[in-house]
C-alpha positions as CSV (number, residue, x, y, z in Angstrom):
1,X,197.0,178.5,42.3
2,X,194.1,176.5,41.2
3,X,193.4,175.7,37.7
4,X,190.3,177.4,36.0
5,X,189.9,174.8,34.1
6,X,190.4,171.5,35.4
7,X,190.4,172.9,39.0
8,X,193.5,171.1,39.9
9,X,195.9,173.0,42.1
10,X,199.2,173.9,41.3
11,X,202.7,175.6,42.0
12,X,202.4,179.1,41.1
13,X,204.4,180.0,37.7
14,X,203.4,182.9,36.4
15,X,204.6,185.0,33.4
16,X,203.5,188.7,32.9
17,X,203.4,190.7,29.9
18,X,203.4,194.1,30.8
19,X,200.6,196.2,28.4
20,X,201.3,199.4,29.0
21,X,199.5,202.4,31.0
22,X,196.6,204.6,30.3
23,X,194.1,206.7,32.2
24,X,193.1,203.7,34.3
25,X,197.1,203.1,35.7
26,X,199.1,200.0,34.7
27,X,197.7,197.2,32.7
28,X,199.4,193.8,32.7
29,X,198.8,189.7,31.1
30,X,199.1,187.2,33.8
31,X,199.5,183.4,32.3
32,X,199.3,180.2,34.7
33,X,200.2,177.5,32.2
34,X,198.5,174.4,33.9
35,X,200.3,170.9,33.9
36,X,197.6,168.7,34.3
37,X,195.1,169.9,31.3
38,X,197.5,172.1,29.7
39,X,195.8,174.8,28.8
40,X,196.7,178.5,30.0
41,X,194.9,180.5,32.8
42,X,194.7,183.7,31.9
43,X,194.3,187.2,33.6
44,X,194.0,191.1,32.9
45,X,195.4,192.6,35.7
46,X,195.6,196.7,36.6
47,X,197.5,198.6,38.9
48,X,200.8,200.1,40.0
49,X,204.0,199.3,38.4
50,X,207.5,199.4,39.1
51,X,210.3,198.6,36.9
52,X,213.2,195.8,37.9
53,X,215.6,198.0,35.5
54,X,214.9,195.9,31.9
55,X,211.1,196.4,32.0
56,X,208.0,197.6,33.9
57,X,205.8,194.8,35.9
58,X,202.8,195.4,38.4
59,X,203.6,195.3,42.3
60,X,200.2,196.4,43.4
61,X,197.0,194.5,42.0
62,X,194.1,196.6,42.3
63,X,191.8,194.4,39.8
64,X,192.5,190.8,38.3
65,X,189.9,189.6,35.5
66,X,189.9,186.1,34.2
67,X,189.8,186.6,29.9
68,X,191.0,182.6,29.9
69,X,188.3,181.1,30.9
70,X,186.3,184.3,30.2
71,X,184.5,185.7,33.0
72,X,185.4,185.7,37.0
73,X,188.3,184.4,39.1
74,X,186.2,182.5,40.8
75,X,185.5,178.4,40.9
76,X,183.3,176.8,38.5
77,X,179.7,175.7,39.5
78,X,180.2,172.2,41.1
79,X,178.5,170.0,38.4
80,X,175.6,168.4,41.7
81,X,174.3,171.7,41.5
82,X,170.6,171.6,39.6
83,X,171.4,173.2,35.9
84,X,168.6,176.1,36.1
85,X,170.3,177.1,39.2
86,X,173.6,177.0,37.8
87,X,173.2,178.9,34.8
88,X,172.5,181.7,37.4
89,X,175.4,181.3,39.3
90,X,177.4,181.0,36.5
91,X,176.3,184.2,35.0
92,X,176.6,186.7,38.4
93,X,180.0,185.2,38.0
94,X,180.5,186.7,34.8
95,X,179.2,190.1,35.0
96,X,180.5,190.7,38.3
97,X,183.2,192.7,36.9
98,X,180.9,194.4,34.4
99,X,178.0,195.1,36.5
100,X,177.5,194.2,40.0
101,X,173.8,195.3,40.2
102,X,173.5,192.6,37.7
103,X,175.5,190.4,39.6
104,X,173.7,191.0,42.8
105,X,170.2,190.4,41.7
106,X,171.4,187.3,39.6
107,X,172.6,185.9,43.1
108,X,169.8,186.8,45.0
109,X,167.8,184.9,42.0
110,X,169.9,182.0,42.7
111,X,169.5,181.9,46.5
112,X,166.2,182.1,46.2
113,X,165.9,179.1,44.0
114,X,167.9,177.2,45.8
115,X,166.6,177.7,48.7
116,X,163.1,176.6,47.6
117,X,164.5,173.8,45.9
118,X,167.0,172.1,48.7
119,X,165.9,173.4,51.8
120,X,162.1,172.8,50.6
121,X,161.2,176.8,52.0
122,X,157.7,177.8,51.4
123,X,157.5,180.2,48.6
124,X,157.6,184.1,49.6
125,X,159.6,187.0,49.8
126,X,163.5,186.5,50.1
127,X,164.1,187.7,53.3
128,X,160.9,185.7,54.8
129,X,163.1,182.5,53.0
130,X,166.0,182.8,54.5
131,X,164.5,183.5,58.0
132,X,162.5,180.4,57.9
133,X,166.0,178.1,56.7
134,X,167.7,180.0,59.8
135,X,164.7,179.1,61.9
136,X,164.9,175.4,60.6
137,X,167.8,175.1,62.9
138,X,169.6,172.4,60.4
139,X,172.2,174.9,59.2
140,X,175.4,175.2,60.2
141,X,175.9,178.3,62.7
142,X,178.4,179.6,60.3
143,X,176.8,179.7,57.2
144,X,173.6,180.5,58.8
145,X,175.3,183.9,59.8
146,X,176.6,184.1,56.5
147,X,173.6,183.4,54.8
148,X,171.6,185.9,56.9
149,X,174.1,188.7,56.4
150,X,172.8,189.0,52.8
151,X,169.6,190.7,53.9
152,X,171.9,192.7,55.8
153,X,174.4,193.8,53.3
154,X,171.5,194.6,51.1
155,X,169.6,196.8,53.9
156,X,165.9,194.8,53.0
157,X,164.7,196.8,55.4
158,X,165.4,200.1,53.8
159,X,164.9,198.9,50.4
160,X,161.8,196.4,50.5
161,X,162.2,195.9,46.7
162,X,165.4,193.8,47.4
163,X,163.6,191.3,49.3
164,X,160.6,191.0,47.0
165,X,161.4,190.8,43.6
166,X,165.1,189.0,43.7
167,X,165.9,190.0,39.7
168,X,165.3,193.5,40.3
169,X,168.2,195.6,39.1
170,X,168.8,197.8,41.9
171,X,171.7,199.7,43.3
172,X,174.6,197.4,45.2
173,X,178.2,197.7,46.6
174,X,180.2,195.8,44.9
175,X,180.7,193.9,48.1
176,X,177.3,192.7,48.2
177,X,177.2,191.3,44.6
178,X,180.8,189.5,45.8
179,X,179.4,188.0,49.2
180,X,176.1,186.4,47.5
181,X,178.4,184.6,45.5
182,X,180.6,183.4,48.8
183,X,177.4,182.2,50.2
184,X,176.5,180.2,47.5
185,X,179.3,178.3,46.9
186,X,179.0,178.0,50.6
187,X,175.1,176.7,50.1
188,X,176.5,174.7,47.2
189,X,178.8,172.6,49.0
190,X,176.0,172.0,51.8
191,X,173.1,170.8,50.0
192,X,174.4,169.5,47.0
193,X,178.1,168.8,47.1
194,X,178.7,166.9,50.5
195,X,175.4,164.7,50.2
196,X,176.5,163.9,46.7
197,X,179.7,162.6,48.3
198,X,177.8,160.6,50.9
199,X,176.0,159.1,48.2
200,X,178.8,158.1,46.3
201,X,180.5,156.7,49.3
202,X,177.6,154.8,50.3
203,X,177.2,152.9,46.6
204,X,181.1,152.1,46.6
205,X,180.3,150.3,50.4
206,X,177.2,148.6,49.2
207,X,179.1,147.1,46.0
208,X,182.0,145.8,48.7
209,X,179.2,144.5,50.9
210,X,177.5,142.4,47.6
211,X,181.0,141.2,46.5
212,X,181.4,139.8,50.3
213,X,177.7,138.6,50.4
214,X,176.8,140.9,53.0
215,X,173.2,143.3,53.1
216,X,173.8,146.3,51.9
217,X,173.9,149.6,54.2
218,X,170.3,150.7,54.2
């Protein structure tokens, strides 16, 4: 699994403390002790249980939340991502659980942002934004698709509201809330993750090139 923390992956060894049951079935304590920050990952997990003869553990996960680090199970903003739009993210990650309508119109908030803010879109509706970063032709096929499903998912057509005021707390699938989060980390990685990289790797060349008294790369 892959650290909460310090995001370094590692061999899976997981202990669980079996809660007990209530009306909501099974309820179990999952800790990933990680060996590279040492600190504990750790997760409330529900669902059937079975017992191996001593005790009762869970078999079949229904719902895993992360209470160490609080909030999702999901990966921590990459720290190239602008700060306002971070926040965001940050946060539709942590009341996913709670409340996805929440969730969904703090992603939606958050594409939107970024999307004026990387891929330079002229200022409008949501669905109008991401038509014209499909029409730009300089995404990837695949994440356009993606990216384009979340007017889909959310039915603008149906529900206008969705596509003009992005905070608006309106009803969701859980589903939807979940994807706008896969497409940003997707959007992340594109227009702020992989360039930072390139920038990076370009600096370390140019210091070679000055050491060996060469121009740099321009």
């Amino acid at each position: 699994m892959k650290c909460m923390h310090c995001l370094v992956e590692f061999h899976d060894n997981k202990r669980e403390y079996y809660l007990g049951k209530d009306a909501d079935n099974h309820w179990s304590l999952f800790r990933y002790d990680c060996p590279v920050c040492k600190r504990m990952n750790l997760f409330l997990a529900n669902g059937e249980a079975l017992s191996d003869g001593t005790k009762l553990f869970l078999h079949d996960v229904v719902s895993l939340a992360s209470v160490r680090p609080f909030g999702s199970n999901r990966s921590p903003c990459p720290s190239d991502v602008p700060e306002s739009i971070g926040n965001d993210y940050k946060e539709a990650c942590l009341v996913l659980s709670f409340s996805p309508k929440a969730s969904a119109a703090l992603g939606r908030r958050c594409v939107q942002n970024l999307l004026r803010d990387a891929a330079k879109v002229k200022p409008s509706d949501l669905s109008k934004e991401i038509q014209e970063v499909i029409d730009s032709g300089k995404l990837p096929s695949q994440l356009a698709d993606s990216i384009d499903a979340i007017r889909n998912i959310g039915n603008f057509a149906a529900h206008p509201v969705k596509s003009k005021s992005t905070g608006e707390i309106v009803n969701v699938e859980p589903e939807e809330a979940e994807w706008n989060l896969d497409v940003l980390e997707s959007l992340f990685d594109f227009y702020y993750v992989q360039p930072a990289k390139v920038v990076k790797k370009r600096e370390a060349l140019n210091v070679k090139l000055s050491e060996a008294g060469k121009p740099p790369m321009k």
